[in-house]
ChimeraX commands (.cxc) that place a marker at each C-alpha (Angstrom):
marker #1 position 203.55,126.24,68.95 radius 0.5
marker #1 position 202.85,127.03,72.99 radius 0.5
marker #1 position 202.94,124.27,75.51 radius 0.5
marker #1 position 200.96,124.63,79.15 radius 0.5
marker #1 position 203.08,122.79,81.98 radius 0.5
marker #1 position 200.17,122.19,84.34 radius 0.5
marker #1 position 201.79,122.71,87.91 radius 0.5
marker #1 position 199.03,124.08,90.53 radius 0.5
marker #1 position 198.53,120.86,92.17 radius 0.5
marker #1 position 199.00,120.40,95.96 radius 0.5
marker #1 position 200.26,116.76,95.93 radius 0.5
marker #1 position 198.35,116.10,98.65 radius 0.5
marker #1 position 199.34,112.43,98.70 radius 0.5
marker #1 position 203.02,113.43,98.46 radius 0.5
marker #1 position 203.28,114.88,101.41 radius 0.5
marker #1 position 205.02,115.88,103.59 radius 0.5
marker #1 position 207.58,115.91,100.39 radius 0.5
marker #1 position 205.02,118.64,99.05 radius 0.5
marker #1 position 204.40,120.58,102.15 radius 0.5
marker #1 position 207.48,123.15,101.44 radius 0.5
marker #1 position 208.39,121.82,97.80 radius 0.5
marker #1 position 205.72,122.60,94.60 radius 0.5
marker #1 position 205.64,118.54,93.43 radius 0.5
marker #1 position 206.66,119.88,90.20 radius 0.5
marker #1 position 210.51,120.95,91.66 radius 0.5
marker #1 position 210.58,117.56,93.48 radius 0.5
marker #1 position 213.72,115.95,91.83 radius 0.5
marker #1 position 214.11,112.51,90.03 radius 0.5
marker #1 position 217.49,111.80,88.07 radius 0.5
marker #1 position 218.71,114.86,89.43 radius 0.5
marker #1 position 217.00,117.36,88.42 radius 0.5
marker #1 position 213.07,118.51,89.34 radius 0.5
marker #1 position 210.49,116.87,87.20 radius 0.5
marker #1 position 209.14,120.02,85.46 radius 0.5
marker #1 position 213.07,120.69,84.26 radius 0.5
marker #1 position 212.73,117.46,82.04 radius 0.5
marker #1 position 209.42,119.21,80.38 radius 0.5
marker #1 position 211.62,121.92,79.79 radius 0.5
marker #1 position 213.96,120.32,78.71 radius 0.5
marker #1 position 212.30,118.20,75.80 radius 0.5
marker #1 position 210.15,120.81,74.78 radius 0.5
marker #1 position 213.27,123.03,74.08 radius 0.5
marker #1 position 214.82,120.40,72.30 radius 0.5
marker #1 position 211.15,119.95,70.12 radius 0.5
marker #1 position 211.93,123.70,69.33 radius 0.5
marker #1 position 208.81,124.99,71.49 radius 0.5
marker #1 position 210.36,127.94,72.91 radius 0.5
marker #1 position 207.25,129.74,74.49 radius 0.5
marker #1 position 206.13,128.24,77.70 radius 0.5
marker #1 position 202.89,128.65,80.16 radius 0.5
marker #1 position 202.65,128.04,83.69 radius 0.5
marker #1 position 200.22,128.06,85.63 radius 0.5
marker #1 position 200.60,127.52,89.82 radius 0.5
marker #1 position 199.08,127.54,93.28 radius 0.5
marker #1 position 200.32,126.10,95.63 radius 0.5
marker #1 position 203.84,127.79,96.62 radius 0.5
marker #1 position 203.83,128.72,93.24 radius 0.5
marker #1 position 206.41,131.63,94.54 radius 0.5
marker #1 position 209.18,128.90,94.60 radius 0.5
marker #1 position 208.37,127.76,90.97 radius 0.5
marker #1 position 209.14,131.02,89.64 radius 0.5
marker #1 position 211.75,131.96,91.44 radius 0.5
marker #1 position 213.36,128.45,90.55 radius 0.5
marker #1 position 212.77,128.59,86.48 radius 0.5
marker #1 position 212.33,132.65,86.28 radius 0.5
marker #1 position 212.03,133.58,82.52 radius 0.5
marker #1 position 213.16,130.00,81.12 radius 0.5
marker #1 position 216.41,131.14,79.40 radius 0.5
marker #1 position 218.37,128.96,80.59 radius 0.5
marker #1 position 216.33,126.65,78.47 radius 0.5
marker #1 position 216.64,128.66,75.89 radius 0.5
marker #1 position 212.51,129.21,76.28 radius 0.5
marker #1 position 210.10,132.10,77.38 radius 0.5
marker #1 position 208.27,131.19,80.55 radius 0.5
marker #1 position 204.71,133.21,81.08 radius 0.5
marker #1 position 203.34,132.33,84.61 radius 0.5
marker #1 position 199.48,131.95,85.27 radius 0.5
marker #1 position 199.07,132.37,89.07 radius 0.5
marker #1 position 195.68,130.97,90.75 radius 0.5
marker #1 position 194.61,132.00,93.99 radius 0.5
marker #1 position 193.33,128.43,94.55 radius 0.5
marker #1 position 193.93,125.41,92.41 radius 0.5
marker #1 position 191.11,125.75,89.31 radius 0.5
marker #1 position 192.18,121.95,88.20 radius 0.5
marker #1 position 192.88,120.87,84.75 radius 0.5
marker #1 position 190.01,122.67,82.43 radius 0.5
marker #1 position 189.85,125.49,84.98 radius 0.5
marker #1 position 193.48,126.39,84.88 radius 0.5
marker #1 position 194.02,125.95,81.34 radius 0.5
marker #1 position 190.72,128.21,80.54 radius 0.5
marker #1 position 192.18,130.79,82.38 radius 0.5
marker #1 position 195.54,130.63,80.57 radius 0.5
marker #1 position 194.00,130.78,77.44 radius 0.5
marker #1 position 194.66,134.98,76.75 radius 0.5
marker #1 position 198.84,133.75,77.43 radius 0.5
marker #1 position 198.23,130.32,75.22 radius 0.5
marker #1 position 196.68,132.20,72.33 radius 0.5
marker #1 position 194.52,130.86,69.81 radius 0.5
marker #1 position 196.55,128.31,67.47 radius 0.5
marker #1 position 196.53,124.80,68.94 radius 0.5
marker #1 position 198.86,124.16,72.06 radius 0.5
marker #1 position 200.78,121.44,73.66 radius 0.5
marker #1 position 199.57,120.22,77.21 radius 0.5
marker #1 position 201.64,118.49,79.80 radius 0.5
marker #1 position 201.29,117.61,83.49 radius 0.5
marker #1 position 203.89,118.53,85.78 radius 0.5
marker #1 position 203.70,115.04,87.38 radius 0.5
marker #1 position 204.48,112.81,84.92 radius 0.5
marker #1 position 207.57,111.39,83.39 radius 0.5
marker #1 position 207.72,110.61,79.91 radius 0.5
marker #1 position 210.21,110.04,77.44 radius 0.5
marker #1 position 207.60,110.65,74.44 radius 0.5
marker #1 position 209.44,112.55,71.49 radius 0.5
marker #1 position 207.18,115.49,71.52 radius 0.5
marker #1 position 208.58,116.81,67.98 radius 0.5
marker #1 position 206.74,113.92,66.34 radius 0.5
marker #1 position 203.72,113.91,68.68 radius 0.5
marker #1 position 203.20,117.22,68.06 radius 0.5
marker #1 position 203.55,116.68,64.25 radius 0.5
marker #1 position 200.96,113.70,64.73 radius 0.5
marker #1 position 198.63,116.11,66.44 radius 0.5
marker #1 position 198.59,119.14,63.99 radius 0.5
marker #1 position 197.64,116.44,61.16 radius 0.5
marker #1 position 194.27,115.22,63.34 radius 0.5
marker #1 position 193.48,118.72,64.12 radius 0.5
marker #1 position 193.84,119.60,60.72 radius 0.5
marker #1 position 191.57,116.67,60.01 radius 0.5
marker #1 position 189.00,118.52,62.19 radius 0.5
marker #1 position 190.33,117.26,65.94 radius 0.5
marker #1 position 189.74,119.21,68.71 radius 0.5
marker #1 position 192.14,117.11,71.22 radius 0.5
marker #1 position 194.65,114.64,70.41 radius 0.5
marker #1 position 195.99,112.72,73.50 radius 0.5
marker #1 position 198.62,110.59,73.92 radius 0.5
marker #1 position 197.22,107.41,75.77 radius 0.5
marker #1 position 199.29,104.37,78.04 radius 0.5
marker #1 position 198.87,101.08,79.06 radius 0.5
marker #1 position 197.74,100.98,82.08 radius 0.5
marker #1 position 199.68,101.26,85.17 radius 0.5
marker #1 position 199.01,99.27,88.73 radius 0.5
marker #1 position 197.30,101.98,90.34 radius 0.5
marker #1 position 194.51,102.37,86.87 radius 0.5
marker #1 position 193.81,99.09,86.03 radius 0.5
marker #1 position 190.81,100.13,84.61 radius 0.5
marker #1 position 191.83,102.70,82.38 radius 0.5
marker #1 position 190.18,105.73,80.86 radius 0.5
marker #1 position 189.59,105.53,77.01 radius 0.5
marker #1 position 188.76,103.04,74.40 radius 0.5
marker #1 position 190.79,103.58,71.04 radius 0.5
marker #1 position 189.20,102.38,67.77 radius 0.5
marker #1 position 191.15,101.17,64.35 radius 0.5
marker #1 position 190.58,105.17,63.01 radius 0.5
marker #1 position 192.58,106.60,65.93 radius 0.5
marker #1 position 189.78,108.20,67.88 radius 0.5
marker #1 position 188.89,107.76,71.25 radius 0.5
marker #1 position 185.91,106.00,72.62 radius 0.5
marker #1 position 183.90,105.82,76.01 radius 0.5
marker #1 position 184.27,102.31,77.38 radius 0.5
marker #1 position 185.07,99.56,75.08 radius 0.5
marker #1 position 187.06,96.14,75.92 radius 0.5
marker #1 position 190.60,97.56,75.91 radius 0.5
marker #1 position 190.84,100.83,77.47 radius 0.5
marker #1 position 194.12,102.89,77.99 radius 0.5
marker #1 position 195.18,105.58,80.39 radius 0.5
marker #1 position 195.39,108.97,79.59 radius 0.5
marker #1 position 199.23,109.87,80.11 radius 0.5
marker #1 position 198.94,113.80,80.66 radius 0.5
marker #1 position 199.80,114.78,77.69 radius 0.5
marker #1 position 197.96,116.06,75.11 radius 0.5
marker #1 position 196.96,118.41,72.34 radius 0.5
marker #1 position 194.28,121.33,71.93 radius 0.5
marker #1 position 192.37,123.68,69.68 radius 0.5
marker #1 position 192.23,126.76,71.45 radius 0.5
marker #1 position 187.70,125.87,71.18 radius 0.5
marker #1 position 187.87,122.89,73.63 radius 0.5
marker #1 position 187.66,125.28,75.91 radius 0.5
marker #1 position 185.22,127.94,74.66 radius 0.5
marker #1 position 182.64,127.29,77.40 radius 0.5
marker #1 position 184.97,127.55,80.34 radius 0.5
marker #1 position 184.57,130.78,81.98 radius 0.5
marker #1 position 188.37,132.09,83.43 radius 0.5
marker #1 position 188.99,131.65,87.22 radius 0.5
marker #1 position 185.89,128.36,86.73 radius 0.5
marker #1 position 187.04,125.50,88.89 radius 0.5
marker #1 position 186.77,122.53,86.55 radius 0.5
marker #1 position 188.29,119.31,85.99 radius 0.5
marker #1 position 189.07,118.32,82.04 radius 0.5
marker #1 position 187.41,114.75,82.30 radius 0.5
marker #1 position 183.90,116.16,81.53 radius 0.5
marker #1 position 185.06,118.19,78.47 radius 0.5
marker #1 position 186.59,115.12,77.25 radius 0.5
marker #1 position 183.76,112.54,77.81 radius 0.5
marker #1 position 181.63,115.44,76.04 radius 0.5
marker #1 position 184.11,115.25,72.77 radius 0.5
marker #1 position 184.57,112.05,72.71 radius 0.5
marker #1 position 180.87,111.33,72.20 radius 0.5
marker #1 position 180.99,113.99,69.86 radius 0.5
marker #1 position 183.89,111.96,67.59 radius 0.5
marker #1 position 186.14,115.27,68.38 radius 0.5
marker #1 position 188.98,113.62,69.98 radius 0.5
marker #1 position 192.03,111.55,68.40 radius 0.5
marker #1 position 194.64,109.66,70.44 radius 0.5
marker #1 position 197.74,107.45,70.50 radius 0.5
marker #1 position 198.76,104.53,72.05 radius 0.5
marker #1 position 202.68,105.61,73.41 radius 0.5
marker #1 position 204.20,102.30,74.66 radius 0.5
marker #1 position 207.30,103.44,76.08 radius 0.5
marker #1 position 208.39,104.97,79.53 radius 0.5
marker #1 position 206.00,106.79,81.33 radius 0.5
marker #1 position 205.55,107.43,85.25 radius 0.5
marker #1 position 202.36,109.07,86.96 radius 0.5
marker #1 position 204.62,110.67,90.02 radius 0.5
marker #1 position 202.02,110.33,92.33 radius 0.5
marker #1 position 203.54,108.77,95.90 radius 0.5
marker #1 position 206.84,109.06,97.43 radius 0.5
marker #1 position 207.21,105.81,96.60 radius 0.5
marker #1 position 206.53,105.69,92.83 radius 0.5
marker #1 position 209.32,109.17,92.72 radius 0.5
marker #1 position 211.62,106.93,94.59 radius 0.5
marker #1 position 211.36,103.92,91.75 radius 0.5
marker #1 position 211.74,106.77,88.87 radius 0.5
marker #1 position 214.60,108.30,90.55 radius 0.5
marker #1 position 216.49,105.21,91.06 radius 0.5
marker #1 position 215.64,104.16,87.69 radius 0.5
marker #1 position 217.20,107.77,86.29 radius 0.5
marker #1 position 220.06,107.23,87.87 radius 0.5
marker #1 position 220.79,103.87,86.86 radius 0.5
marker #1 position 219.42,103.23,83.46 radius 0.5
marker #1 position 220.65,105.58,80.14 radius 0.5
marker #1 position 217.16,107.31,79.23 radius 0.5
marker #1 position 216.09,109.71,76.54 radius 0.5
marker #1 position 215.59,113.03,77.81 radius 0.5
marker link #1:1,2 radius 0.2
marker link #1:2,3 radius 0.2
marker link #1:3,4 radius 0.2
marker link #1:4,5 radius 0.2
marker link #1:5,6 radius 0.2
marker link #1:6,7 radius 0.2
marker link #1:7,8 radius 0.2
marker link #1:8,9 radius 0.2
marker link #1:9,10 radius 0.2
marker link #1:10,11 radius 0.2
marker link #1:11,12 radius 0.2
marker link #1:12,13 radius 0.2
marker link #1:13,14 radius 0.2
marker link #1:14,15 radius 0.2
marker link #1:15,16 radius 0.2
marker link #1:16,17 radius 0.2
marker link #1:17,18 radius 0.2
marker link #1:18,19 radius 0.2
marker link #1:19,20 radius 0.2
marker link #1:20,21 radius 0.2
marker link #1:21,22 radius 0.2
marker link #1:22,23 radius 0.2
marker link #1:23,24 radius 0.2
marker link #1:24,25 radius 0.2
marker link #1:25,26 radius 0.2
marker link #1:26,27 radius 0.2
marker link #1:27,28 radius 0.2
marker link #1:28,29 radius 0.2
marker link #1:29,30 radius 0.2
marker link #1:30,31 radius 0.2
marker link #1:31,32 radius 0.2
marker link #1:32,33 radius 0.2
marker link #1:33,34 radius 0.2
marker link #1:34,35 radius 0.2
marker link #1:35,36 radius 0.2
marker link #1:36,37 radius 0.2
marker link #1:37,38 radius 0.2
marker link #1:38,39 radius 0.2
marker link #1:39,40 radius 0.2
marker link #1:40,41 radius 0.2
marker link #1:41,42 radius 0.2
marker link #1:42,43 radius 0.2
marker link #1:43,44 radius 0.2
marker link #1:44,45 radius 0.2
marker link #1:45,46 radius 0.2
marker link #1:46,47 radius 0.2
marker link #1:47,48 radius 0.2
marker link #1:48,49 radius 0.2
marker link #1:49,50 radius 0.2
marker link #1:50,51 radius 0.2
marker link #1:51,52 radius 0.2
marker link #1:52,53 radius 0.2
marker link #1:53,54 radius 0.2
marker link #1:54,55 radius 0.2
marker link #1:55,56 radius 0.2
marker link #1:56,57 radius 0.2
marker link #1:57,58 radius 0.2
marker link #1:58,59 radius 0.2
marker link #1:59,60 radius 0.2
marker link #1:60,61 radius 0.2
marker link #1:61,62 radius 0.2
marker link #1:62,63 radius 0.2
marker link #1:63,64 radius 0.2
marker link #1:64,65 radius 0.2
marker link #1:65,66 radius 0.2
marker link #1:66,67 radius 0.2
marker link #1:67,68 radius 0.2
marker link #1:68,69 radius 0.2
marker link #1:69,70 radius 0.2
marker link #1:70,71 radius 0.2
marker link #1:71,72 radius 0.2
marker link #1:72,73 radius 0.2
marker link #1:73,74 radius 0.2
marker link #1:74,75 radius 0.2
marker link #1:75,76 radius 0.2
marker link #1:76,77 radius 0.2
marker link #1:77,78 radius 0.2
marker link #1:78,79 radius 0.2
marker link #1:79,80 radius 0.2
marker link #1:80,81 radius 0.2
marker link #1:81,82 radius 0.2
marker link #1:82,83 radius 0.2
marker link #1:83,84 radius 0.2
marker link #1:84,85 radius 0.2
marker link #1:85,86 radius 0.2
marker link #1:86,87 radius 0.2
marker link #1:87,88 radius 0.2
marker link #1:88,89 radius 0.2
marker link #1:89,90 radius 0.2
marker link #1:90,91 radius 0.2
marker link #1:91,92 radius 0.2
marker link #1:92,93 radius 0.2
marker link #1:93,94 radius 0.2
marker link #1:94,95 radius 0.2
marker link #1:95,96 radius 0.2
marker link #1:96,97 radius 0.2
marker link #1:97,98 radius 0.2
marker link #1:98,99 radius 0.2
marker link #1:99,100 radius 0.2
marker link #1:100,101 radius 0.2
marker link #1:101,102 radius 0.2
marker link #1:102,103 radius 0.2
marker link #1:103,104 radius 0.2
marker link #1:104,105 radius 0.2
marker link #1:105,106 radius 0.2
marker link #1:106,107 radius 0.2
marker link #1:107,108 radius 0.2
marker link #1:108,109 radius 0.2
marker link #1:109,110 radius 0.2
marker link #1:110,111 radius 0.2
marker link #1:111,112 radius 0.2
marker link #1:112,113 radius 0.2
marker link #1:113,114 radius 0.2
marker link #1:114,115 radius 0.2
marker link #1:115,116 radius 0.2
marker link #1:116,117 radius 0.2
marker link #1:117,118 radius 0.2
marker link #1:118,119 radius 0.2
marker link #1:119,120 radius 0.2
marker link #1:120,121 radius 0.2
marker link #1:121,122 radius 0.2
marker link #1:122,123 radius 0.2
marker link #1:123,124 radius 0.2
marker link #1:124,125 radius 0.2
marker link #1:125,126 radius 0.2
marker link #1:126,127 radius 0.2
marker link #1:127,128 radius 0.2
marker link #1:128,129 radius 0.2
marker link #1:129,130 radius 0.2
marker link #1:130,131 radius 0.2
marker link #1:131,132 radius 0.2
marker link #1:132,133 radius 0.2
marker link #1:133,134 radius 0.2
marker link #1:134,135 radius 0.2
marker link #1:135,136 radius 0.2
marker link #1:136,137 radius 0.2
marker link #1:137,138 radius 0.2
marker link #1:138,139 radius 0.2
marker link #1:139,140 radius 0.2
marker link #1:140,141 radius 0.2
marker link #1:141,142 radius 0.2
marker link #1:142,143 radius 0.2
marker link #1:143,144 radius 0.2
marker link #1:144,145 radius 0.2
marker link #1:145,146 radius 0.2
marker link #1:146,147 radius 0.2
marker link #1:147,148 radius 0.2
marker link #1:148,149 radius 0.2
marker link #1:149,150 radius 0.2
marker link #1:150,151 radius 0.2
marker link #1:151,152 radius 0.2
marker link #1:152,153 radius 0.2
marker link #1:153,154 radius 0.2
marker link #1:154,155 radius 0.2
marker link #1:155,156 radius 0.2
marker link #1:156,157 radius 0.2
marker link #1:157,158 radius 0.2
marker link #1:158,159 radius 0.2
marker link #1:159,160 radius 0.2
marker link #1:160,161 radius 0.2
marker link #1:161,162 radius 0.2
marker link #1:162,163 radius 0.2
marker link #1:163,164 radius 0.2
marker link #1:164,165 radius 0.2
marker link #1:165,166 radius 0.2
marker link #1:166,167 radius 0.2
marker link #1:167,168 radius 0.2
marker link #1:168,169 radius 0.2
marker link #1:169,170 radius 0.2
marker link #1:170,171 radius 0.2
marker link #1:171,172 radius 0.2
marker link #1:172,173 radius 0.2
marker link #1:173,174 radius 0.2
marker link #1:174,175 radius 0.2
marker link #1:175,176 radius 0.2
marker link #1:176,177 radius 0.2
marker link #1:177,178 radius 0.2
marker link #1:178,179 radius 0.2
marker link #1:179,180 radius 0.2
marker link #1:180,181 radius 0.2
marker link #1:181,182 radius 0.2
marker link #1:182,183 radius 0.2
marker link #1:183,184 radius 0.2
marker link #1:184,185 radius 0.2
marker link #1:185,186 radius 0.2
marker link #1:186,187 radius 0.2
marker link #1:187,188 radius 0.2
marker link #1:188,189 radius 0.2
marker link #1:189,190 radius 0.2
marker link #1:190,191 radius 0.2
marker link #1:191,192 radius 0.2
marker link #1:192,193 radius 0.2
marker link #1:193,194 radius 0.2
marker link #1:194,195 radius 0.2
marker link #1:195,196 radius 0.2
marker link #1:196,197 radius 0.2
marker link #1:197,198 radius 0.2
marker link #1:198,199 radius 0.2
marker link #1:199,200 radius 0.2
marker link #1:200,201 radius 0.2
marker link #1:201,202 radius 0.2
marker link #1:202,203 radius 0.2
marker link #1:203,204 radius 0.2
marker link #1:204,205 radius 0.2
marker link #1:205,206 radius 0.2
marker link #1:206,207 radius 0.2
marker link #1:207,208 radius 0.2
marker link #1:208,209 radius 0.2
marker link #1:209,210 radius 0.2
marker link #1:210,211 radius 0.2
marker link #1:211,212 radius 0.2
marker link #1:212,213 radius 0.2
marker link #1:213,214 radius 0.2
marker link #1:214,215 radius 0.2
marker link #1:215,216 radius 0.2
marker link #1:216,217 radius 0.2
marker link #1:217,218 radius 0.2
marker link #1:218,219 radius 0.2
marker link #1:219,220 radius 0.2
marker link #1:220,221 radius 0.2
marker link #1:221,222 radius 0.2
marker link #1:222,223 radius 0.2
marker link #1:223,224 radius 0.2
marker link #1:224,225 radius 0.2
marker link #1:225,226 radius 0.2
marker link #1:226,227 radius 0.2
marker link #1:227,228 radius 0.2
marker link #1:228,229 radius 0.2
marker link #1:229,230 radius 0.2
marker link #1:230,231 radius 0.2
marker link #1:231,232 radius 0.2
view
């Protein structure tokens, strides 16, 4: 099992924290957000890690090199401008490989046990799922939501109770077939596309998770790090 750490945003509302920091090496609990990926991953026994960056993406490598600290293998996928989420992932794909792969967003905090998610998601996809997401309530800032979830575990457009989509999800190597490497696209319109198409599973994860997208909501995770006993 690979996992993608998707880290070529510019964080453009996080500046100026992100104007000489990557947002992904911005620290919370004392360490930089993409370290907890790391971290958790390693400890889920996925040892082979891709990267992609943009933005100063210099600093991210030089920070986390080859990942053995971790105890992982770090591959880097460098883009000359950000390519967003489909985009960046597309052109990872000859480092990701063709079994299905693990996707995370560098800005989010999670404590999701991604041993067992990732067991949950090889099942679906077994079952014939391209994608299986892990999906939150929703926060303050998206009321509205993304997804529906129906009583089979798929995802749905619309419908009375939507969740969020939390970052984090799962992938058969052919959700991306039709994205051409170095394409800027976002992942949204690959997933509306599946999801009409009954191709996508999901979860509903109820526990901690933080969309690190303002000084102020990394100031209310790092404070709650620092005072609370998480999972890592």
């Amino acid at each position: 099992m690979k996992a993608m750490i998707l880290a070529a945003g510019r964080g453009e509302r996080m500046r100026p924290l992100t104007d000489h920091t990557p947002k992904p090496l911005l620290c919370v609990g004392g360490k930089p957000l993409i370290v907890w990926h790391i971290e958790k991953l390693a400890a889920a026994g996925v040892r082979e890690l891709v990267i992609n960056h943009a933005h100063l993406g210099a600093l991210i490598e030089e920070s986390l090199r080859d990942g053995q600290r971790w105890g992982v293998h770090i591959d880097y996928s460098a883009e000359a401008e950000a390519l967003e989420t489909a985009g960046g992932i597309a052109t990872a794909q000859p480092l990701l490989g063709d079994a299905p792969f693990l996707v995370i967003s560098g800005d989010v905090w999670c404590a999701l046990d991604y041993a067992r998610f990732i067991a949950r998601g090889l099942a679906r996809i077994t079952q014939g799922a391209h994608a299986h997401l892990a999906m939150v309530s929703n926060p303050a800032h998206h009321s509205g939501g993304d997804f529906g979830l129906d009583a089979d575990g798929r995802l749905i457009i619309g419908g009375d109770s939507r969740l969020t989509y939390s970052g984090i999800g799962m992938f058969r190597s052919e959700f991306f077939a039709g994205v051409a490497p170095q394409q800027k696209l976002a992942l949204r319109p690959l997933l509306d596309a599946a999801i009409a198409a009954r191709r996508v599973s999901g979860e509903h994860y109820s526990g901690r998770w933080t969309d690190v997208g303002t000084p102020e909501r990394l100031a209310e995770l790092d404070a709650a790090l620092k005072s609370i006993p998480l999972p890592t």
